[in-house]
C-alpha positions in Angstrom: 14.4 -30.8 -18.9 13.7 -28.7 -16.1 11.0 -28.5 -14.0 8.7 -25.1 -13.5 10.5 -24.4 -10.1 14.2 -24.9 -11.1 13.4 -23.0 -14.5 12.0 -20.1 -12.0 15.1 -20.1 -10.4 17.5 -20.2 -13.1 15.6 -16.9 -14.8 16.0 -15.2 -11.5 19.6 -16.1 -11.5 20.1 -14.8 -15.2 18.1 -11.2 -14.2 20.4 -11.0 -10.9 23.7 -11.2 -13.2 22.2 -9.3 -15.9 19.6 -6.7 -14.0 17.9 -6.6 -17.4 16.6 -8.2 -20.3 14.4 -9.0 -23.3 11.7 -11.9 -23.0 12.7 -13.4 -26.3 16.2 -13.7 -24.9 15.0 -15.5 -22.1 12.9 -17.8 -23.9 16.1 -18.7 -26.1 18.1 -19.2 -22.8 16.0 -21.3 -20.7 14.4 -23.3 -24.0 11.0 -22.1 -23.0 8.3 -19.8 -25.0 7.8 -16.1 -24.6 4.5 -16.8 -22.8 6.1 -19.2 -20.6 8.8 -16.6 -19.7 6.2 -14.0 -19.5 4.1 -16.5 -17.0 6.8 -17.3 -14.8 8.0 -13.5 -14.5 4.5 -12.6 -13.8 4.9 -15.3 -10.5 8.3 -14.3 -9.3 7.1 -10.8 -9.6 4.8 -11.5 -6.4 7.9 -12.0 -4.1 10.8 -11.1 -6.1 11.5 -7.3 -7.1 11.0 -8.4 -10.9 8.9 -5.7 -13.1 8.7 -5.3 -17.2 8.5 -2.1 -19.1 6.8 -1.8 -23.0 8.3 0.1 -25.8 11.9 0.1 -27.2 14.1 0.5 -23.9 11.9 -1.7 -22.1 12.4 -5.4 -21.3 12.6 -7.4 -18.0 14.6 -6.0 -14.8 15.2 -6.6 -11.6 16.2 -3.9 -9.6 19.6 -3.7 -8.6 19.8 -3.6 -5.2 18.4 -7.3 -5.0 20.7 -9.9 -4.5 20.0 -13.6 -5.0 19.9 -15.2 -1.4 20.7 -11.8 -0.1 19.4 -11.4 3.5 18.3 -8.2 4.6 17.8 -6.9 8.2 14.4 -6.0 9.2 13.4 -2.1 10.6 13.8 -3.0 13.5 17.2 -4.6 13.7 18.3 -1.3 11.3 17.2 1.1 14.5 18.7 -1.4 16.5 22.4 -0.9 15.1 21.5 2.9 14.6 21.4 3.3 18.3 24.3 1.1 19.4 26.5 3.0 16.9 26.2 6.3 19.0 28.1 4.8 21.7 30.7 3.4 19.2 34.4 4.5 18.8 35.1 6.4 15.3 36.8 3.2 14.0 33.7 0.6 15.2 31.3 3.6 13.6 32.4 2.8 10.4 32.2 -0.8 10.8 28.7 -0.9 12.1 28.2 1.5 8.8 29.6 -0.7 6.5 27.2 -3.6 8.1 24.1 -1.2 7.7 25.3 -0.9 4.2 25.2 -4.4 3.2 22.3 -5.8 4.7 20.2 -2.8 4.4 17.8 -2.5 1.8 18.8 0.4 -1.0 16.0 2.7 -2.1 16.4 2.5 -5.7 14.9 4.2 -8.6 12.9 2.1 -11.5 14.8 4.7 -14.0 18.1 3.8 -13.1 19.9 1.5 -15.0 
């Protein structure tokens, strides 16, 4: 049996594979009930990008950009980069871009799926 924190953890892991899902699913998956899901996505939701929408298309998601563990750079650090890339040659440009690219955080739209 697992406790409350690991059983946290292993429903953030199954939204981050599957970006979204029902709450009777996850009950079956983690051996838990539907309140107990519905209790633990209403914690994570504080500091994870978890949300749940009503009606036939709606479920549990977590929006895509989010990684688990994924590390993002902070404003700062982001103009930071922006300004040493100027000075860059074409080839290091693309580099630094691809950095900004991973470890910035993606607007994303709650629509999208």
């Amino acid at each position: 049996m697992q406790s409350t924190a690991e059983r946290r953890m292993s429903l953030l892991e199954i939204l981050c594979r599957r970006k979204k899902d029902s709450l009777i699913s996850l009950a079956s998956d983690l051996g838990v009930s539907v309140r107990t899901v519905r209790n633990d996505i209403q914690v994570l939701a504080c500091t994870y990008p978890i949300y749940t929408v009503t009606g036939q298309q709606g479920g549990v998601f977590i929006e895509r950009w989010f990684k688990f563990g994924m590390v993002y750079m902070t404003t700062e650090q982001i103009e930071l980069l922006k300004r040493l890339n100027e000075g860059l040659s074409e080839r290091d440009q693309k580099t630094m871009q691809s950095i900004l690219d991973t470890y910035t955080r993606q607007a994303s739209n709650k629509g999208d799926n």
